[in-house]
C-alpha positions as CSV (number, residue, x, y, z in Angstrom):
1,X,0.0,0.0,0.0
2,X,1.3,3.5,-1.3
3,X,-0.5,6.4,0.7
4,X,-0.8,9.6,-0.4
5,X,-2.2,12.6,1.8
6,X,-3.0,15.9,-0.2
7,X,-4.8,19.2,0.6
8,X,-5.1,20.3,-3.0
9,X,-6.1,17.9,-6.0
10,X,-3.2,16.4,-6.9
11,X,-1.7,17.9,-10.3
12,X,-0.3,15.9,-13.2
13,X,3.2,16.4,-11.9
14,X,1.9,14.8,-8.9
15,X,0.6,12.2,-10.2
16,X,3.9,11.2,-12.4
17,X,5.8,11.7,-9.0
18,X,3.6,8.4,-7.6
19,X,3.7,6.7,-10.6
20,X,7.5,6.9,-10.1
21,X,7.6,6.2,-6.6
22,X,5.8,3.0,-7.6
23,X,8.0,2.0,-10.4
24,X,11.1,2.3,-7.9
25,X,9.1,-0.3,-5.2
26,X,8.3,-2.7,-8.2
27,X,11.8,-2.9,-8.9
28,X,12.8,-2.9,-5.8
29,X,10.5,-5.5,-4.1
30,X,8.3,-6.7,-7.3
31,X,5.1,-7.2,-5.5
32,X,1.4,-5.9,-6.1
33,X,1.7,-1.8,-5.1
34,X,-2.1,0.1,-4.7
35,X,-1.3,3.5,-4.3
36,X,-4.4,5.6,-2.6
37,X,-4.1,9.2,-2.3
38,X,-6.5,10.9,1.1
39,X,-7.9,13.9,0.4
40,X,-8.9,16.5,2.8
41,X,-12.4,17.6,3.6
42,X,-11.4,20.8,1.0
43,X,-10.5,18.4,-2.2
44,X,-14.1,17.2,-3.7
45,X,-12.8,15.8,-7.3
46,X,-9.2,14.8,-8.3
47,X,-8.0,13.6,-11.3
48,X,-7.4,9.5,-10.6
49,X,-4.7,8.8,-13.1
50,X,-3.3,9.5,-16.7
51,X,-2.3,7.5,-20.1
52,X,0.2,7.8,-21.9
53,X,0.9,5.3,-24.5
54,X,1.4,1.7,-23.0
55,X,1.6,3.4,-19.3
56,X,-1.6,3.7,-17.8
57,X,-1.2,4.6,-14.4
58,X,-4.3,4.6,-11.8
59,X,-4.9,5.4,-8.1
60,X,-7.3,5.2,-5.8
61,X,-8.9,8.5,-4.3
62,X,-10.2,8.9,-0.9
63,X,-12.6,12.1,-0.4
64,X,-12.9,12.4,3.5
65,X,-15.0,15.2,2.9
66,X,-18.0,12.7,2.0
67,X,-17.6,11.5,5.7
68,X,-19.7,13.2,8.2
69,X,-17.5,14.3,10.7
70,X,-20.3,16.1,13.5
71,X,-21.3,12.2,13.3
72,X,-18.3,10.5,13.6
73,X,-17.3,12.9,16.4
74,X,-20.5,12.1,18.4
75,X,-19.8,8.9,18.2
76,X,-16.4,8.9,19.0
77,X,-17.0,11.3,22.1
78,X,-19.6,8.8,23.7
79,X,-17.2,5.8,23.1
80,X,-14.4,7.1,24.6
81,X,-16.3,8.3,27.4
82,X,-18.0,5.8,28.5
83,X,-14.3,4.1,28.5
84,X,-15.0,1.4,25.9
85,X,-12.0,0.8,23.8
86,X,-11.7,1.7,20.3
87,X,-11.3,-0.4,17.6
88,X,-8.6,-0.2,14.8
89,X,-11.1,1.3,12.1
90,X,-12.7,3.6,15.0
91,X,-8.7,4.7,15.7
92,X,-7.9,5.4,11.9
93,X,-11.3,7.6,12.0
94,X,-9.9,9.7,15.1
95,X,-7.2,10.5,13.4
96,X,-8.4,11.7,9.9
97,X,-11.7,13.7,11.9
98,X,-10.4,17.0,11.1
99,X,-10.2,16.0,7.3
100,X,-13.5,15.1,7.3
101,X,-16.7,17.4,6.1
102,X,-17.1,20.2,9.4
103,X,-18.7,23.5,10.0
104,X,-15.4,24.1,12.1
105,X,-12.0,24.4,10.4
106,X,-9.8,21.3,10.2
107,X,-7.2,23.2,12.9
108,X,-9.9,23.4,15.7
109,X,-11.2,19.6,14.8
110,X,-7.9,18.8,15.3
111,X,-7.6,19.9,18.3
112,X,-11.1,18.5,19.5
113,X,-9.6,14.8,18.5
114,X,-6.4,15.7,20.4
115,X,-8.6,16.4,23.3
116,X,-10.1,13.2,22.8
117,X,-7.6,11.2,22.5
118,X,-6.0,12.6,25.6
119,X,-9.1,10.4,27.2
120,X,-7.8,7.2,25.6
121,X,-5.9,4.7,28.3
122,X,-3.7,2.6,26.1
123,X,-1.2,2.9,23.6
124,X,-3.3,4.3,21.4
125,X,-3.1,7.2,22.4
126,X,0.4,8.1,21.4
127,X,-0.5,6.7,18.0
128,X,-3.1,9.1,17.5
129,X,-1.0,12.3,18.8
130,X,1.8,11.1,16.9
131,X,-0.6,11.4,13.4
132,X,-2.3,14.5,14.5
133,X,1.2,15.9,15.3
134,X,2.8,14.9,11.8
135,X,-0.1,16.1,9.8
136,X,-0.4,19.7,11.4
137,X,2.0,21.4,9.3
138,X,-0.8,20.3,6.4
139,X,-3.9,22.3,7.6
140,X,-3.2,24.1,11.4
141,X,-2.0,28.1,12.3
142,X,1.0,28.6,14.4
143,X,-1.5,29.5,17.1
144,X,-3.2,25.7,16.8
145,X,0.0,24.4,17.1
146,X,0.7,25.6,20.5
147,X,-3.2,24.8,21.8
148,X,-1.7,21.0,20.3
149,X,1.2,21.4,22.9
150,X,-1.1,22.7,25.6
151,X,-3.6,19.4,24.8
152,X,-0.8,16.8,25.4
153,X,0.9,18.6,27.9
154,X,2.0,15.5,30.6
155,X,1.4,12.8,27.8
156,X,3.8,10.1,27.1
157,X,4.2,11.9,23.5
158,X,5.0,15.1,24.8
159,X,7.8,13.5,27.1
160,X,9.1,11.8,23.7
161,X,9.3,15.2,21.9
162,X,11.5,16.9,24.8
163,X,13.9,14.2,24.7
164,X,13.8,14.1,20.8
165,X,14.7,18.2,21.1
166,X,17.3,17.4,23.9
167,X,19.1,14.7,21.7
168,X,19.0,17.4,18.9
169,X,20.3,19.9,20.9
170,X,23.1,18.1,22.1
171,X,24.1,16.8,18.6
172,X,23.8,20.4,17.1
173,X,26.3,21.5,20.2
174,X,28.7,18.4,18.9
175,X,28.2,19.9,15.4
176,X,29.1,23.3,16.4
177,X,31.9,22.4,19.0
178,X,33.6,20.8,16.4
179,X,33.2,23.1,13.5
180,X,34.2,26.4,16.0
181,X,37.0,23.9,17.0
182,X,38.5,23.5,13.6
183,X,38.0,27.1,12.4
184,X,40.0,27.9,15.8
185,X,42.9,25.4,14.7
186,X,42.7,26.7,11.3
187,X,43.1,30.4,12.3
188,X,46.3,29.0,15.0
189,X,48.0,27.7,11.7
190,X,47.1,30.6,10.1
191,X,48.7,32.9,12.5
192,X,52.0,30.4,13.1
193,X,52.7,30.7,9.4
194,X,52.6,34.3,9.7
195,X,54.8,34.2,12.9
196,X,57.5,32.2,10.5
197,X,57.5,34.2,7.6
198,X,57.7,37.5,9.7
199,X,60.8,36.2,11.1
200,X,62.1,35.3,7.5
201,X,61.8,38.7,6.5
202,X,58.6,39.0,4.6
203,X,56.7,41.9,4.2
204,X,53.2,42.4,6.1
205,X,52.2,42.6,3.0
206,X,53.4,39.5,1.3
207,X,52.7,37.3,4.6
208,X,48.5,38.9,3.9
209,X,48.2,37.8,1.1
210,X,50.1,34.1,1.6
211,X,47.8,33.3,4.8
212,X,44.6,35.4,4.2
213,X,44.9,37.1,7.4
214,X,43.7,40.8,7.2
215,X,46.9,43.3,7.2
216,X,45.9,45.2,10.3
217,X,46.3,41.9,12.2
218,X,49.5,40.7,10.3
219,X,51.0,44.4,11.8
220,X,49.6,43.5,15.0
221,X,52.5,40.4,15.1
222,X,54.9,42.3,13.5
223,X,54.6,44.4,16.3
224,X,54.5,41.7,18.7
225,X,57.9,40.2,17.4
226,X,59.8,43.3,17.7
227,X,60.1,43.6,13.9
């Protein structure tokens, strides 16, 4: 299975990119692909394929916007709380409610299944975060982003990001040391060589343009050796 998510129909360069996403698999694993593309509550047509020649390339388009979404909510809501658990379909729909058809935007349903799923006691909880999370970029404001980070405030998820941003952190600080570390070393060879040639008898001048150090500092060591 090759999924797709769009918030726009899904252009003939879009379309060839799949097609060639799927010819790379075939070769690769050579098994049966089906390539669906999910289509927020926005999209209500989309092309499906194209021909060209022999190639005749087809996918399968989900609209979510012909799901009711005020009725999947209510029934959501009353599962959850009543504590029942959800099923695997029931979990995929929590997930994709904001994409479905709404009178509220897809940031604020978002937020309402975040709020929900907050209610969930098992592991499928973080599932549903995690999904919400990675599809926010697609359809919520800066300012829904950080009601997201209020919702799962003291969730397992939210613990998981921290650490994910501390590990970053750390690595970028490795990255940095080490670049800041060689530039140093650089500029100490740098400065050596100009040390050398100073005492050789080379002009400012000269030694400036040899090592690349500006002239104002290449006068500084002259000064500094006496010369």
């Amino acid at each position: 299975m090759h999924l797709e998510f769009q918030t726009s129909p899904a252009t003939r360069n879009d379309l060839h990119r799949f097609a060639g996403y799927d010819l790379k698999l075939l070769d690769r694993y050579w098994r049966t692909i089906r390539t669906v593309v999910i289509y927020s509550g926005r999209v209500k047509e989309a092309q499906d394929g194209f021909e060209c020649g022999s190639l005749v390339y087809k996918v399968k388009n989900v609209h979510l916007n012909r799901l009711d979404g005020e009725e999947n909510y209510r029934h959501l809501s009353q599962k959850i709380e009543s504590g029942e658990e959800l099923s695997k379909s029931e979990v995929v729909q929590l997930i994709f409610l904001p994409l479905m058809k709404h009178e509220e935007s897809e940031g604020e349903m978002a937020l309402k299944a975040a709020a929900l799923a907050k209610k969930i006691r098992d592991d499928k909880q973080n599932l549903v975060f995690a999904a919400i999370i990675a599809l926010s970029d697609k359809y919520m404001t800066d300012a829904q982003k950080e009601r997201l980070l209020e919702v799962i405030a003291m969730t397992q998820i939210e613990q998981w990001i921290k650490e994910e941003g501390r590990k970053e952190g750390r690595i970028e600080g490795r990255i940095e040391g080490r670049i800041e570390g060689r530039i140093e070393g650089k500029i100490e060879a740098k400065i050596e060589t100009a040390r050398t040639a100073l005492k050789k008898g080379f002009s400012p001048e000269d030694v400036a343009e040899i090592t690349g150090l500006p002239l104002n500092e290449v006068l500084v060591l002259k000064r500094e050796l006496g010369n």
